[in-house]
C-alpha positions as CSV (number, residue, x, y, z in Angstrom):
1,X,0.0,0.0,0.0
2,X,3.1,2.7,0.8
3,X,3.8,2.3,-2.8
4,X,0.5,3.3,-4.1
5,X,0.6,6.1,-2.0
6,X,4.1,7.3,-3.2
7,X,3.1,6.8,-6.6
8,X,-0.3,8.9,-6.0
9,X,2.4,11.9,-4.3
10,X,4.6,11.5,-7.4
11,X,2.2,11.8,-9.9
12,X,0.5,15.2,-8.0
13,X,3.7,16.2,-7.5
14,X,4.6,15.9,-11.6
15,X,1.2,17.2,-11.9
16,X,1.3,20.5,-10.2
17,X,4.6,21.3,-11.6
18,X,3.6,20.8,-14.7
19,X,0.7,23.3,-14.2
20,X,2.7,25.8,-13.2
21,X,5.1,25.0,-16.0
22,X,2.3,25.6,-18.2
23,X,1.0,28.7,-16.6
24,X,4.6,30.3,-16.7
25,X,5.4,30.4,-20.4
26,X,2.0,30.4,-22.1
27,X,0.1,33.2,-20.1
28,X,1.7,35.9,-22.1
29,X,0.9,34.3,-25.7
30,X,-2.5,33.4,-24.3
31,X,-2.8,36.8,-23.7
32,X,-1.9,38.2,-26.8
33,X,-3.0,35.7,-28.9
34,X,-6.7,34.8,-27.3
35,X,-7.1,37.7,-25.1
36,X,-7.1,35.2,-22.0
37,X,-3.7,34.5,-20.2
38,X,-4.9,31.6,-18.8
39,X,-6.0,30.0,-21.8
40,X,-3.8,27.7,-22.0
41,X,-3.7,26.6,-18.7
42,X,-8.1,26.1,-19.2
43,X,-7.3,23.7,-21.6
44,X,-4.5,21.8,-19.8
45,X,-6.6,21.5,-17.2
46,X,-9.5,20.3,-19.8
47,X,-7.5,17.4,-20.9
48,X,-6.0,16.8,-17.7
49,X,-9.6,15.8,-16.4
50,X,-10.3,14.2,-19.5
51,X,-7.0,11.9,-19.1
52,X,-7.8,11.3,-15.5
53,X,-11.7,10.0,-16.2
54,X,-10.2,7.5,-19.1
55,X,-7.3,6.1,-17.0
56,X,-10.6,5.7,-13.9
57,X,-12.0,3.8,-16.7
58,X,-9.3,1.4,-17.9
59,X,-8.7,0.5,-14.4
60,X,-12.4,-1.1,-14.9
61,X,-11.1,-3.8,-17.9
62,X,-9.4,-6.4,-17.2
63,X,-6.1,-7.2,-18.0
64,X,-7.0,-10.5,-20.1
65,X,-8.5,-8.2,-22.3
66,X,-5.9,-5.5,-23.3
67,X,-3.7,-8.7,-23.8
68,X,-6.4,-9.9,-26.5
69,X,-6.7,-7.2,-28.3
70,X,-2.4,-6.3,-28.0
71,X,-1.4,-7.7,-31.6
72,X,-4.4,-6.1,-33.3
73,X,-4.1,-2.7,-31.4
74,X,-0.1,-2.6,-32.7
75,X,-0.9,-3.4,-36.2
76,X,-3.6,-0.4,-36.0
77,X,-0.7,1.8,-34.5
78,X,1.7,0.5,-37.0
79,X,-1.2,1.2,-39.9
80,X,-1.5,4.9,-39.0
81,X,2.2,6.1,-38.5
């Protein structure tokens, strides 16, 4: 269980950084570009919550399955490079 927690810290850690990352060097094109310095930063957020509900969702199917559907899935990958 300790590791679950320190992989939960981690990945807020990386998370918030990566906010503020955001924040820092886009607010001034946001600004000038759409009028809204935090534009960027709305839609990191957007797709942050987006990313988070999807990974919630994965957890949900079993691993037998991803392992089905592995060969297919890289040929698809493979197809669209």
């Amino acid at each position: 269980m300790a590791q679950g927690k320190s992989f939960f810290l981690t990945m807020l850690i990386l998370i918030g950084i990566g906010l503020m990352m955001v924040l820092s060097t886009s607010s001034i094109v946001g600004l000038s570009a759409y009028n809204n310095s935090y534009y960027f930063i709305n839609k990191h957020i957007f797709f942050l919550v987006f990313g988070s509900i999807m990974f919630l969702i994965s957890l949900k199917i079993p691993y037998g399955f991803y392992k089905k559907i592995a060969f297919s899935g890289t040929l698809f990958s493979a197809f669209l490079i």
